[in-house]
N, C-alpha and C positions, 0 to 999 in steps of 0.2 A: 429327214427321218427315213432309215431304211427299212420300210415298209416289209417288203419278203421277209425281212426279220418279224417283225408286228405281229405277221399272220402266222407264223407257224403257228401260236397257239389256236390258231381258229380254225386249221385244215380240218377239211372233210374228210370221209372215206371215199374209197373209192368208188361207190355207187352211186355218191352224189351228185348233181348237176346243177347250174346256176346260173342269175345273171346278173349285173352289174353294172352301176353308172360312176366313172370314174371322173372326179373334182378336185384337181389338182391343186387348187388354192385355198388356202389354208394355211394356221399357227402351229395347231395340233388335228389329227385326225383318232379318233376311237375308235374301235370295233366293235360291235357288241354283237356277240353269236347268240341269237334267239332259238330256243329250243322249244318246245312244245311237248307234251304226252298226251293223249300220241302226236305222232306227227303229220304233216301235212293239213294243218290248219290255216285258213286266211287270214291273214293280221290285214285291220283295217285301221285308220285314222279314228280318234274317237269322235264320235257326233257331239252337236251341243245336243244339250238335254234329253230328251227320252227318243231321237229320232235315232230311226236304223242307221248302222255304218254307214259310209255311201263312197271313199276315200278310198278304193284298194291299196297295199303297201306291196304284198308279195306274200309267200307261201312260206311257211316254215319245212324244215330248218333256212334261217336267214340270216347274213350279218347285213347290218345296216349302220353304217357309217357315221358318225355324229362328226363334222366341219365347227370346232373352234377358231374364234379368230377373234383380235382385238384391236377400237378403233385408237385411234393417235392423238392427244391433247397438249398443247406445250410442245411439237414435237418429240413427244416421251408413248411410248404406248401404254396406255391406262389399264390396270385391271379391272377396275369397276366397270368399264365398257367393254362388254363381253358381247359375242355376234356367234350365236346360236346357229347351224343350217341342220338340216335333218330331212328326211320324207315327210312332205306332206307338213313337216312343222311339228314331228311328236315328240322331240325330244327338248327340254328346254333347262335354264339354266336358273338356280336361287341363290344368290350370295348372304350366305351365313356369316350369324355376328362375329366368328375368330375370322372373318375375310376369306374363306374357302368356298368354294361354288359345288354346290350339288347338282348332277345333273341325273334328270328323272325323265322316265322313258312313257309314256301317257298308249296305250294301244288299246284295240279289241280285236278278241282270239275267235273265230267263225271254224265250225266244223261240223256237219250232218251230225246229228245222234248225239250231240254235245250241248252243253250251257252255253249259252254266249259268254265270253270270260273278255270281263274289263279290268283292266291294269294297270295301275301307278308306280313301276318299278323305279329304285333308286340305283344307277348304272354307275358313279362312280362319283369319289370328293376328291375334288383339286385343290391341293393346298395354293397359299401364295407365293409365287417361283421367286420373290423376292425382289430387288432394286435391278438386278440385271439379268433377270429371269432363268438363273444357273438353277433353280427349282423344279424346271419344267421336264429336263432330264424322271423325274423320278415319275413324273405322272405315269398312267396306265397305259398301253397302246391297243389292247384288247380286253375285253369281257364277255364270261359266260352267261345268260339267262337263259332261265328254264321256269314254264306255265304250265302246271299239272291243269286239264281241263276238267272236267265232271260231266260224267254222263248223264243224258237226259231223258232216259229210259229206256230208246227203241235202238234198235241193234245198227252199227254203221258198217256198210259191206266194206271193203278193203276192195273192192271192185270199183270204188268211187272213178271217174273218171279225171278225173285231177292227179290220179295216182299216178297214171302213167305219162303224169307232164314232168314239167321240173318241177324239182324234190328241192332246192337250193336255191334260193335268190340274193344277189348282192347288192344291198344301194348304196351310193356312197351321196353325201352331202347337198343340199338343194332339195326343191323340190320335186314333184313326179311330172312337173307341166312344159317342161324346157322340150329346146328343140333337139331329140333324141332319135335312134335307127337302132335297128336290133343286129347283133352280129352274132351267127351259130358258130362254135368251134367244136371240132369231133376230131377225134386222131385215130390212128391204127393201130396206138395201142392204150394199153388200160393206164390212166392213174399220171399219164401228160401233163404237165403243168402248162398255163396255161398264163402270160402276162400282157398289159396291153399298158403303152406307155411305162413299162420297166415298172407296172403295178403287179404286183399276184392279185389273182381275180381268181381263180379257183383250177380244178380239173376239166378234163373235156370228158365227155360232151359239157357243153357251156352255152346258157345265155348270154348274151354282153348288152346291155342298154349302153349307149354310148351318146354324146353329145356330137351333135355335127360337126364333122372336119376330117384330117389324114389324121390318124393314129396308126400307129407302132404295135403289133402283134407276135409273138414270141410264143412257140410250144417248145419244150425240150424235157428230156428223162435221160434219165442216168445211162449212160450206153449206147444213146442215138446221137445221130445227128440232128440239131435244134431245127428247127423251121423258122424263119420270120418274113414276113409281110406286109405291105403295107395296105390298108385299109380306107378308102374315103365314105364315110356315113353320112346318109344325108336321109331328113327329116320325115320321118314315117317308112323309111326302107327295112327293108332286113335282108342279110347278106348270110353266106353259108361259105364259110372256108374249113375245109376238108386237109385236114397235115399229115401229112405222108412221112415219118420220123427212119430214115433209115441208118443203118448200123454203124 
């Protein structure tokens, strides 16, 4: 799947910043660009029962990745066996009596001067791709959601200090607990694209959560010359490549 294609519909603006764990294994991958009003709210994992959050996911605006994949019986790959990844586990899968899976996005929305907002969004229905899965062309590659929150009476400063962090996080499939390094990317000029392993991952400045090992880093914009790099990420690091995009 050519993913750069995917994401167009989920590009940011140019003010936003992000970051991202990219999981390259996978049937199908989804998108789903979380929005929030206002923004800059913390989406957390839902609790069991009436305990507080305790799960961080990332900060809105965020897309978060949902990892489809299916196990193999008979040597044939089964639909009924359907293998869910997501952050933290909030996204999960129902199959419906016409054989179509729903998949429903489970979170909590955290933001000063605001309700706590719990959420059972339903992100998208997958039909059956059929006997040799020429179906699964038609499925989604991306989705928009959007969580009006409600204020809770007292005024939230815009001073918050989260404000002037990343505004954009990307997850892509798995959990938050694997063995991961932080990679900064910034360029010298505005609105850079920004790929890692031939993935869009977003604009620079950029977080990148990344799994340990060499990966493949790529900034280019229309007019320059691209930059690429290679990268080794290792477990609890965070790295700062600075791209220098000349004419």
């Amino acid at each position: 799947m050519n993913l750069n294609t995917a994401l167009m519909a989920v590009c940011f603006a140019a003010s936003t910043v992000g970051a991202a764990i990219i999981t390259p294994d996978s049937d199908h991958t989804l998108w789903v660009k979380l929005e929030t009003t206002p923004s800059v709210a913390d989406i957390y994992a839902p609790p069991a029962g009436n305990e507080p959050p305790a799960v961080r996911i990332g900060t809105t605006p965020c897309i978060i990745a949902i990892d489809l994949s299916w196990r193999h019986k008979w040597f044939k790959k089964r639909w009924e066996l359907i293998s869910v990844r997501s952050p933290a586990d909030i996204c999960r899968a129902v199959l419906r009596p016409d054989r179509s899976y729903e998949l429903r996005l489970s979170f909590v929305a955290v933001k000063p001067g605001y309700k706590t907002g719990r959420a059972d969004l339903r992100v998208a229905v997958l039909n059956d791709p059929g006997p040799k899965w020429e179906g699964q062309s038609q499925w989604p590659a991306s989705v928009p959601l959007k969580v009006k929150l409600i204020r809770a009476g007292q005024k939230y400063s815009q001073d918050d200090a989260r404000g002037s962090g990343p505004r954009t996080v990307l997850f892509a499939g798995g959990g938050l607990t694997g063995e991961t390094g932080n990679l900064n990317v910034s360029a010298n000029v505005d609105e850079a694209r920004v790929y890692v392993d031939d993935q869009f991952a977003g604009t620079a400045p950029i977080q990148i959560v990344l799994p340990e090992g060499r990966h493949a880093v790529r900034i280019q914009k229309a007019g320059f010359e691209p930059v690429r790099q290679e990268v080794d990420v290792t477990y609890g690091s965070t790295m700062n490549l600075k791209a220098v995009l000349g004419p």
